[in-house]
Backbone as CSV, one residue per row, in Angstrom:
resi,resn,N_x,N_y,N_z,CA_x,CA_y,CA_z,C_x,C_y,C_z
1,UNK,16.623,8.307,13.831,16.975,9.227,12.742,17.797,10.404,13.265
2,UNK,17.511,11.064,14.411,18.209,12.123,14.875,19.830,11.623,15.068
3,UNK,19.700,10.711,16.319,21.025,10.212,16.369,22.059,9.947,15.584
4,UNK,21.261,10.200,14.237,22.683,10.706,12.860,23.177,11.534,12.555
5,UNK,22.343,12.972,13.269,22.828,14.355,12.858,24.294,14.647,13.134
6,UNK,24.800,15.313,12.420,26.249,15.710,12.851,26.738,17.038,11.995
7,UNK,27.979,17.407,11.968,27.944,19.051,11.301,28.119,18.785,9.401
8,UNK,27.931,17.533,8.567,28.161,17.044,7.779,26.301,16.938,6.973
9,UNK,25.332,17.351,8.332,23.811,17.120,7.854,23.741,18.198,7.010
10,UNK,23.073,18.353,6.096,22.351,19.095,4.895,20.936,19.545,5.464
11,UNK,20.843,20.827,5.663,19.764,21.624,6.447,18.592,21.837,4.927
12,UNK,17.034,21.687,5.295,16.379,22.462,4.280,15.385,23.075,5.784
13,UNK,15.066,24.403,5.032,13.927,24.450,6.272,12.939,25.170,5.202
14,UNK,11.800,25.059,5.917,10.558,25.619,5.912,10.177,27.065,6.685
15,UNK,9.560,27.454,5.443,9.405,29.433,6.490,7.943,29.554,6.315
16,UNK,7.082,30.038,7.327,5.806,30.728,7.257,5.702,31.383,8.676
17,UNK,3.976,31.670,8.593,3.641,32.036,10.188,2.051,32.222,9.898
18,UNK,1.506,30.787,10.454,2.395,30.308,11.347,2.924,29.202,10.443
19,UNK,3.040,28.062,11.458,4.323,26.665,10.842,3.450,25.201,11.591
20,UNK,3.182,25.655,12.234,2.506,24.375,13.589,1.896,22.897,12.757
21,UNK,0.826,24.016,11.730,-0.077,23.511,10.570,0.771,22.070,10.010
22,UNK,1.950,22.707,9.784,2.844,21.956,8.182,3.468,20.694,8.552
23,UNK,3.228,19.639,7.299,3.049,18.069,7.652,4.906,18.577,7.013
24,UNK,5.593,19.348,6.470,6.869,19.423,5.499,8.326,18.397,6.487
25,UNK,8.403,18.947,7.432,9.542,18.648,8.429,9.662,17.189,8.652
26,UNK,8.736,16.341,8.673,8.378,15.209,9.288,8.690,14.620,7.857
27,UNK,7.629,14.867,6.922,7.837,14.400,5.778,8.815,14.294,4.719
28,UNK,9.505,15.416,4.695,10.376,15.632,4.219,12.008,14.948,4.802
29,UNK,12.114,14.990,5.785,13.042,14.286,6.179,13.010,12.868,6.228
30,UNK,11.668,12.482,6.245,11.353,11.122,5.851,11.857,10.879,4.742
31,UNK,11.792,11.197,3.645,11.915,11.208,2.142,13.522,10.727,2.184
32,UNK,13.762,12.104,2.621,15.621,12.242,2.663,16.103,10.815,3.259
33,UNK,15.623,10.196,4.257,16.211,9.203,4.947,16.111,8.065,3.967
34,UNK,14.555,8.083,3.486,14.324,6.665,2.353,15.111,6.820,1.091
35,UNK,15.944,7.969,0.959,16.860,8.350,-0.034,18.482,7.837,0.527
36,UNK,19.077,7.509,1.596,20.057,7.644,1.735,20.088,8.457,2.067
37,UNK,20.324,9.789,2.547,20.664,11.282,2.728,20.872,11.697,3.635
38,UNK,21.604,12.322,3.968,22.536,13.252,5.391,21.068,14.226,5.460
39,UNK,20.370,13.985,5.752,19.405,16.077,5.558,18.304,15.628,6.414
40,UNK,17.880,17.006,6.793,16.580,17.278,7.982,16.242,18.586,7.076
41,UNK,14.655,18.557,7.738,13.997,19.752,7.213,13.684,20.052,8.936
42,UNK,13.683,21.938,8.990,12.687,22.265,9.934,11.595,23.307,10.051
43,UNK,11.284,23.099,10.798,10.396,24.556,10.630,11.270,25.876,11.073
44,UNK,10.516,26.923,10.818,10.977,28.353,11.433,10.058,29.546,11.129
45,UNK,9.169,30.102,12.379,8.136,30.600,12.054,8.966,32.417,11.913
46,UNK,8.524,32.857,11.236,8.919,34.178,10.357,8.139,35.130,10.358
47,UNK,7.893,35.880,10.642,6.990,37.050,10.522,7.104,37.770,9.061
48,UNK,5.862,38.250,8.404,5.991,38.988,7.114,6.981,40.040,7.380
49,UNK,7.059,40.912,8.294,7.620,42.092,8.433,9.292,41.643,8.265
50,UNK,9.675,40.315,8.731,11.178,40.027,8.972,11.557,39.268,7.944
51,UNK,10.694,39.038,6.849,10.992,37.663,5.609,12.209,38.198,4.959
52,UNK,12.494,38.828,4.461,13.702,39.859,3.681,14.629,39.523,4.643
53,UNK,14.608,40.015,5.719,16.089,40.008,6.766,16.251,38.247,6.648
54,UNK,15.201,37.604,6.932,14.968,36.215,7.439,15.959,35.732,6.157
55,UNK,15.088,35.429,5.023,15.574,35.336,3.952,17.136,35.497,3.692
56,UNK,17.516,36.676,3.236,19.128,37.154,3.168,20.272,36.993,4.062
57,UNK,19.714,35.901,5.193,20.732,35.608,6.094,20.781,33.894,5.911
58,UNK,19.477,33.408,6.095,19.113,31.860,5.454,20.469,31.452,4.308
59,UNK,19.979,32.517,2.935,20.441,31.901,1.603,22.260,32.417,2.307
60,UNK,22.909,32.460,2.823,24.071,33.426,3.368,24.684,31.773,3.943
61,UNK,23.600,30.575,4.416,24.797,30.007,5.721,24.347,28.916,4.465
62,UNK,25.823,28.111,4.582,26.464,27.361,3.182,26.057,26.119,3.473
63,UNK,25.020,25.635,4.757,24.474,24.325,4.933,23.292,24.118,4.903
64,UNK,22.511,25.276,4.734,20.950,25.230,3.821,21.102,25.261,2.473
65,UNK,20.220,24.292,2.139,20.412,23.626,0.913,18.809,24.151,0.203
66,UNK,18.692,23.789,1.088,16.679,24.186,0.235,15.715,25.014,1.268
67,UNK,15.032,25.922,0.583,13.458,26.373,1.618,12.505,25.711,1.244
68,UNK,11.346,25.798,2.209,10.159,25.015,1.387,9.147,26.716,2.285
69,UNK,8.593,27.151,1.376,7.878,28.402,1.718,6.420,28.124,2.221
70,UNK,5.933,28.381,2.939,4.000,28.051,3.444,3.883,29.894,3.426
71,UNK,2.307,29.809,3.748,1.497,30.745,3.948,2.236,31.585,5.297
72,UNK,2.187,32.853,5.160,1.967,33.885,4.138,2.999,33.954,2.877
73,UNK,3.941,33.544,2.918,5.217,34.274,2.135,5.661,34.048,0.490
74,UNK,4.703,32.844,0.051,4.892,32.184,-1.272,5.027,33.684,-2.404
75,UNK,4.057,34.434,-1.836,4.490,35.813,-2.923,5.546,36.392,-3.048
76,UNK,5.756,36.854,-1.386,7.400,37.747,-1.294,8.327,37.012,-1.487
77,UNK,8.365,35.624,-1.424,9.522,34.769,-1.611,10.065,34.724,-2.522
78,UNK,9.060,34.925,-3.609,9.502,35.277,-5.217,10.609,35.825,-5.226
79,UNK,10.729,37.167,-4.822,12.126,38.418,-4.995,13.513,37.468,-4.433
80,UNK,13.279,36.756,-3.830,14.464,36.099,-3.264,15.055,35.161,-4.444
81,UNK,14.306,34.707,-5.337,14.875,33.840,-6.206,15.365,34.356,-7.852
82,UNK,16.508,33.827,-7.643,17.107,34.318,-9.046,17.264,34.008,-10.417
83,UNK,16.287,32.276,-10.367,16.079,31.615,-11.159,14.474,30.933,-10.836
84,UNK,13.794,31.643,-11.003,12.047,30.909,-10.574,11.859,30.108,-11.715
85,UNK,10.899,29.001,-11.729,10.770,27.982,-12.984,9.470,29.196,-13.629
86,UNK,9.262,28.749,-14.760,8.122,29.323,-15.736,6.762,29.152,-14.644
87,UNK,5.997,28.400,-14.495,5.400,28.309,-13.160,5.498,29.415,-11.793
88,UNK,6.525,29.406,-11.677,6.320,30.579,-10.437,6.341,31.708,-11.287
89,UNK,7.178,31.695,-12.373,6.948,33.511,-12.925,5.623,33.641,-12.798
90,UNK,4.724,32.563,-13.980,3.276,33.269,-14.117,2.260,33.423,-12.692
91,UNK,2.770,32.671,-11.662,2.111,32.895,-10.651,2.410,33.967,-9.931
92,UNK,3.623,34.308,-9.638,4.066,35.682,-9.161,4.945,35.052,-7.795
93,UNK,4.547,33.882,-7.506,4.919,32.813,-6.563,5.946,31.561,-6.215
94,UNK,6.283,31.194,-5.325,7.385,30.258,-4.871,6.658,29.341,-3.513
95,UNK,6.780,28.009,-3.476,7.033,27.207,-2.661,7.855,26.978,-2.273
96,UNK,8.826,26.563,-3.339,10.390,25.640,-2.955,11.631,26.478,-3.709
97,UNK,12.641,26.774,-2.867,13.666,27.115,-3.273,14.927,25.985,-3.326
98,UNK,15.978,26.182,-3.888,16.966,25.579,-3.790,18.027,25.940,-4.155
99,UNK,19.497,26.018,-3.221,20.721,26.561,-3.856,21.023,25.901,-5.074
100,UNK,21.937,26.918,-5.917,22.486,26.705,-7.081,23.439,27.030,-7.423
101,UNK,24.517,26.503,-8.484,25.463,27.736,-8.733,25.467,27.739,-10.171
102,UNK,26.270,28.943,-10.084,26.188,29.708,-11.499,26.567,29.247,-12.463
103,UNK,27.922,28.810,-12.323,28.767,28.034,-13.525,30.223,28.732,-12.697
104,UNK,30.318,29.698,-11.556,31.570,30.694,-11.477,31.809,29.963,-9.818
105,UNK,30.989,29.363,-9.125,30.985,28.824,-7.924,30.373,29.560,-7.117
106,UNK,29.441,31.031,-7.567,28.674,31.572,-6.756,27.177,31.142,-6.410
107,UNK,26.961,30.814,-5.458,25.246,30.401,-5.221,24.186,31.535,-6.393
108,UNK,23.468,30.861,-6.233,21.972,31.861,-6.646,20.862,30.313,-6.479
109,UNK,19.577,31.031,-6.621,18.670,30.516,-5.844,17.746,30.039,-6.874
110,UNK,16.995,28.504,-6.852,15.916,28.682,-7.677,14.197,28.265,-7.543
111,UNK,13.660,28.735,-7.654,12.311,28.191,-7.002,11.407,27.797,-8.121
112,UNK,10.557,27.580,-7.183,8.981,26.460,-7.874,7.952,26.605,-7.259
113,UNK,6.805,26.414,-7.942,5.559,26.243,-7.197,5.147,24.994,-7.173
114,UNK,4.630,23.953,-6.428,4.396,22.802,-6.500,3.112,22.254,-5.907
115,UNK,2.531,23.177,-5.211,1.008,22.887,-4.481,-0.011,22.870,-5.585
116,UNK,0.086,23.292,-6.400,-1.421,22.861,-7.469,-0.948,20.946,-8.400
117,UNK,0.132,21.141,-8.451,0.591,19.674,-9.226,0.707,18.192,-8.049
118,UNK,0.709,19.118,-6.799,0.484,17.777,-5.905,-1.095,17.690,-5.400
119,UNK,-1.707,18.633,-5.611,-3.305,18.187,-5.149,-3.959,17.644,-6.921
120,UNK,-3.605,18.014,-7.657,-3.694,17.017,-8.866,-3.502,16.248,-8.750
121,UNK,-2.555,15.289,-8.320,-1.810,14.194,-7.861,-2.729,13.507,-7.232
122,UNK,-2.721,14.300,-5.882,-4.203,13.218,-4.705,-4.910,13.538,-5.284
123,UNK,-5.777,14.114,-6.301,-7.151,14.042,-6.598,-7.417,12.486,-7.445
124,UNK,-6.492,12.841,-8.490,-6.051,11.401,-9.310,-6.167,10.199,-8.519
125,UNK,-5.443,9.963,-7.269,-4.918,9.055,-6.780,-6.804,8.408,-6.081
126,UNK,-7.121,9.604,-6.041,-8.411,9.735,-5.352,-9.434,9.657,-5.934
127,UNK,-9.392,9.176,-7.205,-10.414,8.903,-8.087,-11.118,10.035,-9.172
128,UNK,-10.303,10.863,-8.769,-11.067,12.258,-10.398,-9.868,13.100,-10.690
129,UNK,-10.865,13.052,-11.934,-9.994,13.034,-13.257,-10.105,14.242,-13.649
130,UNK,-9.543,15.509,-14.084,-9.905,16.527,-14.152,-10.450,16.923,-15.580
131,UNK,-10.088,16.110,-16.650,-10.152,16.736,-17.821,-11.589,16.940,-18.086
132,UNK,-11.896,18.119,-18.739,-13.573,17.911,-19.424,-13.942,18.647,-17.727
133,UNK,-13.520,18.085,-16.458,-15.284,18.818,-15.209,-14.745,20.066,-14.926
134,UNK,-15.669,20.532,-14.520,-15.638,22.399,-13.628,-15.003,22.239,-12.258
135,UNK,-14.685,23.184,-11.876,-14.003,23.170,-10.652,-13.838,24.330,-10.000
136,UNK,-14.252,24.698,-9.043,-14.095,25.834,-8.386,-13.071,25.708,-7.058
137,UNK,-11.974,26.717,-7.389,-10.917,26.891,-6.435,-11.622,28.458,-5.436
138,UNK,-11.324,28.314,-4.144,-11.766,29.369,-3.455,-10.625,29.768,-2.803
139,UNK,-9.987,30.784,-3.234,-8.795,31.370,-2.736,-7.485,31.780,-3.397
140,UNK,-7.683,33.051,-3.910,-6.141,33.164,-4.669,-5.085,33.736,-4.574
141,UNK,-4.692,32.891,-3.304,-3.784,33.390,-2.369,-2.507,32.682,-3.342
142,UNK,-1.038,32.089,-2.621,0.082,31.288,-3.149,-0.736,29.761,-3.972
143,UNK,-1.172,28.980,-3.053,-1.240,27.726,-3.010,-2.779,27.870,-3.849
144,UNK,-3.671,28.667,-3.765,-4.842,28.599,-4.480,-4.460,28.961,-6.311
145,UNK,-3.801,29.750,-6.445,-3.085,30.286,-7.570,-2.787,28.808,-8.539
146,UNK,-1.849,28.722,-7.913,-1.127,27.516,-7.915,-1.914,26.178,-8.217
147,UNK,-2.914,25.923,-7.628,-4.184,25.034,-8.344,-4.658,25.027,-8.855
148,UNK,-5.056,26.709,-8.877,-6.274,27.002,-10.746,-5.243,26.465,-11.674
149,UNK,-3.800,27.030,-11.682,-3.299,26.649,-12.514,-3.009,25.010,-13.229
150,UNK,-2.787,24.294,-12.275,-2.648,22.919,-12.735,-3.756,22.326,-12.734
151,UNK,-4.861,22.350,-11.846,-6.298,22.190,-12.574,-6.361,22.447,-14.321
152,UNK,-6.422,23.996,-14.384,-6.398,24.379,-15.506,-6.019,23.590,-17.242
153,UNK,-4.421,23.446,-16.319,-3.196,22.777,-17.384,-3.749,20.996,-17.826
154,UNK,-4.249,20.387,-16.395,-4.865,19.198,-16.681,-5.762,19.165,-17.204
155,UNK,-7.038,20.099,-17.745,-7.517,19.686,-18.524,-8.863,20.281,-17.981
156,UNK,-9.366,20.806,-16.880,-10.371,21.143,-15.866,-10.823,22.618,-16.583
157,UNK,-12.379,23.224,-16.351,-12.719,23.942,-16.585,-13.154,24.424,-15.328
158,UNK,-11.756,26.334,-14.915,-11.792,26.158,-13.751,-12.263,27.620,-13.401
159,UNK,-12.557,27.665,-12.158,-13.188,28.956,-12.398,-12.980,29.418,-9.865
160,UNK,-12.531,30.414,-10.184,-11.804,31.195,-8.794,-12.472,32.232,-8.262
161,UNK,-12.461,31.839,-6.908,-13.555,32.994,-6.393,-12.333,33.302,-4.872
162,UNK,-12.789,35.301,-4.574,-11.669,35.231,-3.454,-12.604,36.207,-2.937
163,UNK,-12.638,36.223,-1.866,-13.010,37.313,-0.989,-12.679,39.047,-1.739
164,UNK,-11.262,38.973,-1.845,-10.330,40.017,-2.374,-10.742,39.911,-3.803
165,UNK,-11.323,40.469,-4.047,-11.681,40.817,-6.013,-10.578,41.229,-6.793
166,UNK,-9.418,42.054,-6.340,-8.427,42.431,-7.184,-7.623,41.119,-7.218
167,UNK,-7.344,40.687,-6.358,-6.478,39.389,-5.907,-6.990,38.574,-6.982
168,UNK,-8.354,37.721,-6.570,-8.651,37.301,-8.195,-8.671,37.861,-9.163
169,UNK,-8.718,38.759,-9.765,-8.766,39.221,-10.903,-6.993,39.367,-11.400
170,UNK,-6.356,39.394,-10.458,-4.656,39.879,-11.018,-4.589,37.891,-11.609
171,UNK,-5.023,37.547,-10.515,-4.653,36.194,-11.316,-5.133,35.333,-12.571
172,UNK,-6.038,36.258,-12.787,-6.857,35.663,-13.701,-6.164,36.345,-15.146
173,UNK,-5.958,37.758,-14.609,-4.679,38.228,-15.716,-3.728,37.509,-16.136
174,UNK,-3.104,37.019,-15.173,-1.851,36.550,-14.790,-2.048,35.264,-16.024
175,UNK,-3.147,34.602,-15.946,-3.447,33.183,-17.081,-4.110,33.877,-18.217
176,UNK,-4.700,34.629,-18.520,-5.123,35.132,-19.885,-5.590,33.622,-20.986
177,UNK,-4.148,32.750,-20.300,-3.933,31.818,-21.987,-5.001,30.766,-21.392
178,UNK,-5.596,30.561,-20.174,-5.991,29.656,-20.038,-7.690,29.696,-19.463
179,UNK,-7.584,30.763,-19.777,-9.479,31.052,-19.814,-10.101,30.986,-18.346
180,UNK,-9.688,31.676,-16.979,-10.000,31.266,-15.827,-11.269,31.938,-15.579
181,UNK,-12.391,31.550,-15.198,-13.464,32.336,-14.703,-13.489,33.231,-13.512
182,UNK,-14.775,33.897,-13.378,-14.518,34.947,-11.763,-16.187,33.564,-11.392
183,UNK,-15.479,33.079,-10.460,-16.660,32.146,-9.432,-17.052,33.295,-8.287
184,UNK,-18.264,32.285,-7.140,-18.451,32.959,-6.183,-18.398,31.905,-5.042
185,UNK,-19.067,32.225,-4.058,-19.280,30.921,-2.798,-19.997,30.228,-3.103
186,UNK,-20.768,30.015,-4.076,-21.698,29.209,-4.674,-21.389,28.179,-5.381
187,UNK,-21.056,26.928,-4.667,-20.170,25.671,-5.665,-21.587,24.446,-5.873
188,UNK,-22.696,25.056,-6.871,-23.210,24.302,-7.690,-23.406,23.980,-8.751
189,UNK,-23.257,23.089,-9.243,-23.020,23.459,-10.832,-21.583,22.476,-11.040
190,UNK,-20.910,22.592,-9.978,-19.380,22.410,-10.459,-19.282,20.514,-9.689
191,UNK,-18.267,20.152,-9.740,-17.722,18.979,-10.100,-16.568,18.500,-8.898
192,UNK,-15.857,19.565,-8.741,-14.858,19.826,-7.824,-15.158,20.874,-7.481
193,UNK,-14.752,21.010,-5.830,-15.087,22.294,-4.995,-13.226,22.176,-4.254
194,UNK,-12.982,23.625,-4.163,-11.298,22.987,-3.390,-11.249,24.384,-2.245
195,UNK,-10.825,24.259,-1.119,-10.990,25.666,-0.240,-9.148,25.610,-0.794
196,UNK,-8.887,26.537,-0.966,-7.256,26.910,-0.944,-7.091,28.355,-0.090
197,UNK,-7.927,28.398,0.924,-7.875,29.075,2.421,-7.504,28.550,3.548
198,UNK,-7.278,29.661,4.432,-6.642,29.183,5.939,-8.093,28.862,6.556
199,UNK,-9.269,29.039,5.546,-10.394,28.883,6.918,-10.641,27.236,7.677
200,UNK,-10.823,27.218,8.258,-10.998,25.838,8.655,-9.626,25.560,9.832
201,UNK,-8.861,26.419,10.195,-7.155,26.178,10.321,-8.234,26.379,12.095
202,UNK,-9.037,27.271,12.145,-8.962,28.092,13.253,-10.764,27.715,13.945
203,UNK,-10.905,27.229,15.235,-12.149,26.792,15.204,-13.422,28.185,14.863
204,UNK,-14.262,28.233,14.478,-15.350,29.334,14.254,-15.441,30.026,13.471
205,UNK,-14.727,29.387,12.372,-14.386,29.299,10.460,-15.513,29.215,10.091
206,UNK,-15.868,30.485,9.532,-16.883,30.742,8.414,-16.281,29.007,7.342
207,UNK,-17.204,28.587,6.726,-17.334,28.060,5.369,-16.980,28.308,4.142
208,UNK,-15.885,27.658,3.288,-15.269,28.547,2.401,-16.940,28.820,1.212
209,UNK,-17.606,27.971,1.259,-18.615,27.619,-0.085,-19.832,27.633,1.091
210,UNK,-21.280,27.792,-0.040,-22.142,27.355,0.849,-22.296,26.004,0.884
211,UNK,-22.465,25.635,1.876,-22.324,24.066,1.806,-23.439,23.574,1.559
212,UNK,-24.960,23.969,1.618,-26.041,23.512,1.099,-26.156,23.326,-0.321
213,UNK,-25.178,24.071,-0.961,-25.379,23.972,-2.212,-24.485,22.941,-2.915
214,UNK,-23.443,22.607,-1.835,-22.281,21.035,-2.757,-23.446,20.112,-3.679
215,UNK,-22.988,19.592,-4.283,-23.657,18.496,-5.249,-23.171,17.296,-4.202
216,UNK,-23.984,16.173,-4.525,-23.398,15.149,-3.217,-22.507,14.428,-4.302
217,UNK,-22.462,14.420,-5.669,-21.528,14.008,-6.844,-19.887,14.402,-6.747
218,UNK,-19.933,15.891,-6.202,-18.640,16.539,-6.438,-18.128,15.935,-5.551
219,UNK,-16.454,16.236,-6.138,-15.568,16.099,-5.367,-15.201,17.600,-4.168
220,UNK,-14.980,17.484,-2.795,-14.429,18.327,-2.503,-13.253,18.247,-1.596
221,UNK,-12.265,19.195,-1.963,-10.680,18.905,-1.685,-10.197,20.315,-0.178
222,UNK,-9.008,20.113,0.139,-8.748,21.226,1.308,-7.495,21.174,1.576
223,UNK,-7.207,22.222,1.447,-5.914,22.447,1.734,-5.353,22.382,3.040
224,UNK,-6.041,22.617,3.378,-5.636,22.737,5.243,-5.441,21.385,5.559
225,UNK,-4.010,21.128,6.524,-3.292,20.602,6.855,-4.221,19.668,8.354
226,UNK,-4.412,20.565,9.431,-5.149,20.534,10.233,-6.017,21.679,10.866
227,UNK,-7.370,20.846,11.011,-7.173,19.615,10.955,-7.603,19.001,9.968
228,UNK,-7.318,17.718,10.032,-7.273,16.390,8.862,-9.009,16.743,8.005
229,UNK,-9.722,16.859,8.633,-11.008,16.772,8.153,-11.434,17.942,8.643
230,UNK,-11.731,19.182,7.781,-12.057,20.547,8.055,-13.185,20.612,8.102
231,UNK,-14.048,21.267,8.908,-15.796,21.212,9.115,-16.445,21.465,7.394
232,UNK,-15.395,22.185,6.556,-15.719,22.385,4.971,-15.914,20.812,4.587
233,UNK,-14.841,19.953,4.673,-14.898,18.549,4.173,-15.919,17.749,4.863
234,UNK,-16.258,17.691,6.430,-17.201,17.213,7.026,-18.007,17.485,6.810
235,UNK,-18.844,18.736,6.366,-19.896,18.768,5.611,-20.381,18.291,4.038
236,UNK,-18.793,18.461,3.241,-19.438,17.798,2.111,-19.275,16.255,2.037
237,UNK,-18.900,16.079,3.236,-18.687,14.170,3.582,-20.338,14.139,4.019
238,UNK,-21.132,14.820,4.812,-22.327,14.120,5.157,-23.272,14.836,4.008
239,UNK,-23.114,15.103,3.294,-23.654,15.208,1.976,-23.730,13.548,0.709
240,UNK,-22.294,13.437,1.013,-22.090,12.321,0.196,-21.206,12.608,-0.864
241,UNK,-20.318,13.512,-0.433,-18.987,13.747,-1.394,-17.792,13.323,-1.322
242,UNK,-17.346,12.701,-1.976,-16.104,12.210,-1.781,-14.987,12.911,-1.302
243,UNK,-14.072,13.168,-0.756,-13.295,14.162,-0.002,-11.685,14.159,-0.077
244,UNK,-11.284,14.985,-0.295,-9.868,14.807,-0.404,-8.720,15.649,0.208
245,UNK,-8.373,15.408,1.211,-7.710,16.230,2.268,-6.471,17.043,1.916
246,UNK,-6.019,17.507,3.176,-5.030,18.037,2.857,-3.556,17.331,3.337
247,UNK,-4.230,16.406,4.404,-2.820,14.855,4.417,-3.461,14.304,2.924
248,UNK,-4.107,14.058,2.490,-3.965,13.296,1.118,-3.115,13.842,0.108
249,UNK,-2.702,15.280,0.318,-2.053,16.603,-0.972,-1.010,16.204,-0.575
250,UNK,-0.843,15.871,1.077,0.839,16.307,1.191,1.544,14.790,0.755
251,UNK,0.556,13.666,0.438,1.774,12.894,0.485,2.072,12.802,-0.897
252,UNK,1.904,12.987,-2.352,2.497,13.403,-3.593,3.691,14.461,-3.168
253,UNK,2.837,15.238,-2.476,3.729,16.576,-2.216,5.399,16.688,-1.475
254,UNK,5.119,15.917,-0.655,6.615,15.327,0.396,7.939,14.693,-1.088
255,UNK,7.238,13.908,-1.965,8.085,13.306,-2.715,8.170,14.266,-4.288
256,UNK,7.370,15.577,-4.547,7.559,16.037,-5.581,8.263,17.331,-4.979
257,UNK,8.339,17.720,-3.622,9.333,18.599,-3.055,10.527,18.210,-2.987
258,UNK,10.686,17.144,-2.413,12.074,15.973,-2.526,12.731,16.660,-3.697
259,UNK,12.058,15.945,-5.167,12.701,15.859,-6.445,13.170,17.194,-6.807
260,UNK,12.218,18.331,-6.238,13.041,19.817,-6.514,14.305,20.178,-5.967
261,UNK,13.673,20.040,-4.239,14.991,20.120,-3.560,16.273,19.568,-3.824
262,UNK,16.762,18.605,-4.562,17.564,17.635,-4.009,18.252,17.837,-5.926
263,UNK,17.529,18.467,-6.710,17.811,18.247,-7.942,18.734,19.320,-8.602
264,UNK,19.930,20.075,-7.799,20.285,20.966,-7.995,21.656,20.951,-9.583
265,UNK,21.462,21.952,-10.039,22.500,22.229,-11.121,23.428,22.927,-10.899
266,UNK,24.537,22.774,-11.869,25.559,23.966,-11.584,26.560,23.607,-10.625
């Protein structure tokens, strides 16, 4: 695959910090190749303090075509885009950007959120169904946001718990239309349990939930990339819960980033 690159390749990259985590680069260029396509994705780890500079020089070179945003930056990334879909407005948030033009031949930028509609995806694929059960998302960070919401939209009665109380609560503003609850670490009762935290990323990770309390019925899901099976999921695996990773999210996710990236107007 490399041995095709040449100055004719179509660049997308990926920004966070860190980056190590993210299945995007691999996957994503996979996609592109099973497409026909000149393009690579890469990583590029970014510091919060430099995202703005990072950013305004990125959207500047005329052979990046797309970002794909990770943790921390899905919030600030927002300001960078000049066309966000309805989705990122109400979230405040961005995953995926992509050049555009105006109608005059000037670029402008447009983004999406796409991490709550691809762990819908693997949950489906994975055997539950959201409409009608409870669900508790723990984290309402970019990507946790982003799940209450399409939980929500599918049909789930969902309810968000964050360390940060204002953090949940802005988001819970933020949906008004869709009735989100204030949860706690306490995922009994519920149906689906989902960590949409970095815990688990780092060994000597507190537990997003208490884990004595999983139902061995529920489903529980994780965002975290690696590793593959987070001591959160290994525990509600020796419970007797069905489990749904965060390689299970990314592979909807690789091909519903594709369709943004690659789908440009103008």
């Amino acid at each position: 695959m490399l041995s095709g690159l040449s100055g004719e390749t179509r660049i997308h990259i990926i920004v966070g910090d860190p980056v190590a985590q993210t299945k995007s680069p691999a996957g994503l260029t996979r996609v592109f190749a099973e497409r026909g396509l000149d393009a690579v994705c890469v990583a590029m780890q970014v510091r919060p303090s430099d995202l703005d500079a990072f950013m305004a020089a990125a959207k500047r070179v005329r052979n990046i075509d797309g970002i794909v945003v990770t943790v921390p930056h899905k919030f600030a990334a927002l300001r960078h885009c000049e066309r966000p879909s309805e989705r990122a407005r109400a979230l405040g948030a961005v995953n995926a950007m992509r050049r555009e033009r105006d109608g005059t031949g000037d670029a402008i930028w447009a983004g999406d959120m796409t991490d709550g509609i691809a762990l819908v995806a693997a949950l489906r694929a994975g055997g539950f169904a959201p409409q009608g059960r409870r669900a508790l998302v723990v984290g309402a960070g970019g990507a946790g946001s982003a799940v209450v919401l399409a939980l929500a939209d599918a049909g789930a009665r969902v309810a968000v718990h964050d360390t940060d109380a204002a953090r949940r609560d802005d988001l819970r503003a933020r949906l008004t239309s869709r009735d989100i609850a204030a949860g706690s670490a306490d995922p009994a009762g519920f149906d689906l349990d989902v960590n949409a935290t970095p815990l688990g990323m780092t060994a000597g990770d507190p537990l997003p939930v208490a884990a004595e309390r999983l139902a061995p019925t529920a489903y529980a899901a994780d965002l975290v990339t690696r590793p593959v099976v987070t001591p959160f999921l290994d525990a509600a695996r020796r419970r007797g819960s069905p489990i749904v990773t965060g390689e299970d999210m990314f592979a909807p996710q690789a091909g519903i980033l594709a369709d943004f990236l690659l789908s440009a107007s103008g």
